[in-house]
C-alpha positions in Angstrom: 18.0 -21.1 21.3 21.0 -20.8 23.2 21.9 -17.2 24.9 25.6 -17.3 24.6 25.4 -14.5 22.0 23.6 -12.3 24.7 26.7 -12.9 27.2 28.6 -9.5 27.4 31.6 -11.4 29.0 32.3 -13.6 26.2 33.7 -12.6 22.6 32.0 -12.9 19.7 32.6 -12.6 15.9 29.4 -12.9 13.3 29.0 -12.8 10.1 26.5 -11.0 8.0 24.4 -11.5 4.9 22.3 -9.2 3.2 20.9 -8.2 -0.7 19.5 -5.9 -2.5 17.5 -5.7 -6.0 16.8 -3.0 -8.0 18.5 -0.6 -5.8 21.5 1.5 -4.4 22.7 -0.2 -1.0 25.3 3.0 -0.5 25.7 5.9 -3.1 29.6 7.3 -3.6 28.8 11.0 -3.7 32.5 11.4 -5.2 31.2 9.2 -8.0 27.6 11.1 -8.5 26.1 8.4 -6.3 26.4 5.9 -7.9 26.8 2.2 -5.7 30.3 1.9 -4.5 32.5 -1.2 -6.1 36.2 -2.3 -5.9 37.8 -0.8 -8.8 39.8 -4.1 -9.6 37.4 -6.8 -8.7 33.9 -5.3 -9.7 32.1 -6.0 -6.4 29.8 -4.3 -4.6 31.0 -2.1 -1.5 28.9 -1.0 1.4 31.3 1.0 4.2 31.0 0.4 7.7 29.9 3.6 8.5 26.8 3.0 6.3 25.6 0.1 8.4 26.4 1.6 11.9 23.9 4.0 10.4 20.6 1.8 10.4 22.0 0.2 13.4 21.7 4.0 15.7 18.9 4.9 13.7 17.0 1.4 14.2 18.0 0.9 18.1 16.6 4.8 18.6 13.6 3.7 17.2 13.7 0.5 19.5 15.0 2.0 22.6 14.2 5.7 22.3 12.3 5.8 25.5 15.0 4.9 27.3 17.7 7.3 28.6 20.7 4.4 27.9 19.9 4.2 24.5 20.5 7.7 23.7 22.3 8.1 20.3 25.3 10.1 20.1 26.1 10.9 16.5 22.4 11.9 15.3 21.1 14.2 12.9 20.5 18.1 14.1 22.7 17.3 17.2 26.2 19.0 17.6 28.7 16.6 19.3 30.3 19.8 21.3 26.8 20.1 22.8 26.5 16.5 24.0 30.4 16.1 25.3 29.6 19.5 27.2 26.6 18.3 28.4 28.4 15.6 30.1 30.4 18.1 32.2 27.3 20.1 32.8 26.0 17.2 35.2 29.6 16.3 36.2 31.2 20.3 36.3 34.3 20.6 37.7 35.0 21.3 41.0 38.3 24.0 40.7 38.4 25.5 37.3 36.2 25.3 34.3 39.5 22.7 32.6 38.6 19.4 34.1 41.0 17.2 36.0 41.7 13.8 34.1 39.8 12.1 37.1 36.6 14.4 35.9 37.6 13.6 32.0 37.1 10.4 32.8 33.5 10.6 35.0 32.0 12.3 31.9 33.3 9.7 29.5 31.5 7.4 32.2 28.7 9.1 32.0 28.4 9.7 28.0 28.9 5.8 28.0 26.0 4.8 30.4 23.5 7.7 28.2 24.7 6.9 24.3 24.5 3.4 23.0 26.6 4.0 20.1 29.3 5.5 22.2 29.3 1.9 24.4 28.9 -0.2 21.4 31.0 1.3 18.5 33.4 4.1 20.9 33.6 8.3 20.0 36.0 10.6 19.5 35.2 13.4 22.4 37.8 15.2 22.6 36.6 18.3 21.9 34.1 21.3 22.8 34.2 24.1 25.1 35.5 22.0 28.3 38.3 20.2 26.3 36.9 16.9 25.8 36.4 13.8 27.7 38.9 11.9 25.2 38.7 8.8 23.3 36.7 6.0 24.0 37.7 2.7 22.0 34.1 0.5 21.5 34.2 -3.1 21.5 32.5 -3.8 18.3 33.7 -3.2 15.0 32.5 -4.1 11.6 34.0 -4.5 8.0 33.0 -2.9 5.1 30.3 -5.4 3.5 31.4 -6.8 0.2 29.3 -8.5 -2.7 30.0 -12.2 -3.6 29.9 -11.5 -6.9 30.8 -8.8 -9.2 27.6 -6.1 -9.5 26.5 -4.0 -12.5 25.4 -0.5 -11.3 23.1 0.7 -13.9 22.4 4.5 -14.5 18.3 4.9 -15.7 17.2 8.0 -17.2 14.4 9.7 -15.2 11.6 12.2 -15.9 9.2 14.8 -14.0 6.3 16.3 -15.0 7.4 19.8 -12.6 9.8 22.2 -12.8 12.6 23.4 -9.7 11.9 27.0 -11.4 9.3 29.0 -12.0 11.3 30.5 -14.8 11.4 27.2 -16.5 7.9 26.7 -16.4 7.6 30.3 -17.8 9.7 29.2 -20.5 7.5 26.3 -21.6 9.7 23.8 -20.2 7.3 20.8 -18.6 9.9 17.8 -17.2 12.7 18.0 -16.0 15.4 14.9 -16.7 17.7 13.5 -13.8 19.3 9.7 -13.1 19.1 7.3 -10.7 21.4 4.6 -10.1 20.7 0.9 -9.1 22.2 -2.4 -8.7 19.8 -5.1 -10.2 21.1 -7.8 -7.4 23.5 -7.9 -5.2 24.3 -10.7 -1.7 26.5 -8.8 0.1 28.6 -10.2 3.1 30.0 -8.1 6.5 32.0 -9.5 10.2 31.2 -8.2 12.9 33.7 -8.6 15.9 32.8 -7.8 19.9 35.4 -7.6 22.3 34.2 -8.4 25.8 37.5 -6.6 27.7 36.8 -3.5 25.6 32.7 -3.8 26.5 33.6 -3.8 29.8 35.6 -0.8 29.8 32.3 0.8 28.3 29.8 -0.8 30.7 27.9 -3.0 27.7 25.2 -5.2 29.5 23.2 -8.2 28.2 20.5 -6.0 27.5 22.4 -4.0 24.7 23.5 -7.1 23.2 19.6 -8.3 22.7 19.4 -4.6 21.4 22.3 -4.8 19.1 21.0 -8.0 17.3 17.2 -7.2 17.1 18.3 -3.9 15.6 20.7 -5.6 12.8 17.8 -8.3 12.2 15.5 -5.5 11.2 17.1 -2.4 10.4 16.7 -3.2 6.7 13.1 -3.1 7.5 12.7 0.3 9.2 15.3 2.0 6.5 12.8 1.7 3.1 13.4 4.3 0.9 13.1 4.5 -2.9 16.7 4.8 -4.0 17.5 1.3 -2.2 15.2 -0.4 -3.3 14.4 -4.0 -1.5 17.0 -4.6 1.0 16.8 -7.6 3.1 18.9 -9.5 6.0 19.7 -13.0 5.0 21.9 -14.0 7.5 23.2 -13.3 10.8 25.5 -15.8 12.5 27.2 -15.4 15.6 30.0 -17.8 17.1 30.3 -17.0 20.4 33.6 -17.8 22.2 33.7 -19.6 26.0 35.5 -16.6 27.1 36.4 -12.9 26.7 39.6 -13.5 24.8 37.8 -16.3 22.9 39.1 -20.1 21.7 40.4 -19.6 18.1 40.9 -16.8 15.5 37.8 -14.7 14.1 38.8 -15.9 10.6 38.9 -19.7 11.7 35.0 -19.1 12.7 33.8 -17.1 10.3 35.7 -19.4 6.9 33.3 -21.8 8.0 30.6 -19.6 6.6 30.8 -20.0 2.7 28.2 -18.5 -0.1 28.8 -19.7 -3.7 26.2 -18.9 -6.8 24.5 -22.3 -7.6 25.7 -21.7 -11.9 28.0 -19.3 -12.7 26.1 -18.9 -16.2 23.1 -17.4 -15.0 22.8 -14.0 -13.6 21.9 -14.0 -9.9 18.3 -12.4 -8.9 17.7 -13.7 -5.4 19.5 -15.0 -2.1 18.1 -18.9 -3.9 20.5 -18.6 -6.6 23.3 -19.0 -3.7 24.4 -21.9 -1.9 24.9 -21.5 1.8 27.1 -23.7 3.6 28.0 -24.0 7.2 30.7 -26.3 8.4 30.0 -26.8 12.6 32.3 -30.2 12.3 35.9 -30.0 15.0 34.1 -26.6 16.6 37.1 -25.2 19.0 36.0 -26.0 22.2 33.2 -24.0 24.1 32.5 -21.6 21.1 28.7 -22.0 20.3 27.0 -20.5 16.8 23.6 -18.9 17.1 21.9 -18.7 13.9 19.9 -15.5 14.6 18.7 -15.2 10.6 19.1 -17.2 8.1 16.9 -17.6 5.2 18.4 -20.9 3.6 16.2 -24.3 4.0 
C-alpha cells in the first residue's frame, strides 16, 4: 500500500462510509433524541461534531501514553484550565497580559500537546490570561448523510425497578420509557486535509497514521446500547501530488458512488449497495488509498 495518505505535505480529501442497524447513530436532544434526519428529504443526519467525537475519544485511547496526543476538549476538563496551563509553562515575562509574541508560543505549545487542537483547530481565546487566540486546523469534515431516506422508529420499553422509593411504596413495579432506533442506515461523510494549514499546526506523519487507524476503528471502541451495530465500510483517501492539490475535492470524491442494488426492497446491510469507484483519467499525481472497504 502506497503511503501517500501518510504525507503531511500533500492535500488530501476522503470519503467516508459507515452503517448502522438497529440503532441511533446521533440522538437530537431538541427532538427527545430521536436520530437526526433532513426535514425535506428523509435522510439520516450525523453532525460533524459527533464524529470528531470517537475520533478524540479513540486516538486517547490509542495514543494516551503520549504527551502529543493529549486531547483538548475532553470530558471533566475546563478549557480555561488547559489555555492557562499553556502560559503557566510559557508565563510572561512583564505583566501577567501576554505579548502577542507570547500568545502565539502558547498556541505553539497547546498545538505540539493536544492532537485535536493540530488536527481539527480551537477556539482559545479565553481564560484568566486572555487567551492564546484562534487556531484554524487543517482537517474538516461534513456532516455524514444517509443514501437513502431512514425510518427512526420509537419502541416502547419496560423496567422491572422503580427511580423512587415512593413508587415502589405505592405498588408501582415498571417503569415505561422509549428508545429510538434506525433499523438501517449507510451513511456517507468527506473529509478534507489541508497541508498549508497542517503546517501552521505542526501535523507530522505520525498523526496522520493516528488519524486513520482511529477513524478505521472508532466504531469499534464506541459500543453502546442505544447505537446499536455501527460499522466503517469505507474509507478512501485521494491524496493530491502537492499541498494545494491537482483538481477540486468534489472532482475526487463524485468518483465515489453508492446506489441500493433494487429500489423495492428495504435495505438491511452495506450488500444491498452497490459501490463503485471510477479511477479512469485520474488528475495527474493524485493517488487513492483504499484504507477500508468492505465491497468484493
Amino acid at each position: 500500500m502506497s503511503a501517500a495518505h501518510l504525507d503531511p505535505t500533500r492535500r488530501h480529501d476522503a470519503v467516508l462510509l459507515f452503517d448502522v442497524s438497529d440503532g441511533n447513530p446521533n440522538g437530537d436532544p431538541d427532538a427527545g433524541n430521536q436520530p437526526r434526519t433532513d426535514d425535506e428529504s428523509g435522510q439520516g443526519l450525523v453532525t460533524d461534531v459527533a464524529i470528531k467525537r470517537k475520533i478524540r475519544d479513540t486516538v486517547s485511547l490509542l495514543r494516551g501514553d503520549d504527551s502529543r496526543y493529549g486531547i483538548f476538549v475532553e470530558a471533566g476538563h475546563a478549557l480555561n484550565t488547559r489555555i492557562d496551563g499553556a502560559f503557566a509553562a510559557n508565563p510572561p515575562k512583564i505583566s501577567n497580559k501576554p505579548t502577542p509574541a507570547e500568545s502565539a508560543a502558547a498556541q505553539q505549545w497547546l498545538c505540539q500537546h493536544y492532537f485535536d487542537i493540530r488536527m481539527f483547530g480551537a477556539v482559545l481565546s479565553t481564560g484568566k490570561s486572555g487567551g492564546a487566540g484562534q487556531v484554524r486546523g487543517p482537517l474538516q469534515l461534513t456532516f455524514a448523510r444517509s443514501i437513502d431516506p431512514i425510518l427512526p422508529t420509537d419502541h416502547t420499553i419496560t423496567r422491572v425497578t422503580q427511580t423512587r422509593q415512593d413508587d415502589i411504596d405505592k405498588g408501582e413495579r415498571t417503569e415505561i420509557g422509549s428508545k429510538w432506533t434506525v433499523p438501517y442506515g449507510l451513511y456517507r461523510a468527506h473529509l478534507f486535509y489541508s497541508a498549508p494549514r497542517a503546517a501552521k499546526t505542526g501535523v507530522t506523519s505520525d498523526d496522520l497514521a493516528a488519524l486513520w487507524q482511529a477513524v478505521t476503528v472508532m466504531f469499534d471502541h464506541d459500543r453502546a446500547a442505544s447505537r446499536g451495530e455501527m460499522k466503517l465500510c469505507g474509507l478512501y483517501v485521494f491524496s493530491h501530488p502537492d499541498a494545494f492539490g491537482a483538481a477540486p475535492s468534489a472532482a475526487l470524491t463524485q468518483r465515489i458512488t453508492v446506489k441500493r442494488k433494487d429500489d423495492d426492497k428495504a435495505a438491511r446491510a452495506h450488500t444491498d449497495y452497490t459501490r463503485s469507484i471510477d479511477e479512469s483519467g485520474m488528475p495527474g499525481g493524485i493517488e487513492l488509498t483504499k484504507l477500508v472497504d468492505l465491497w468484493p
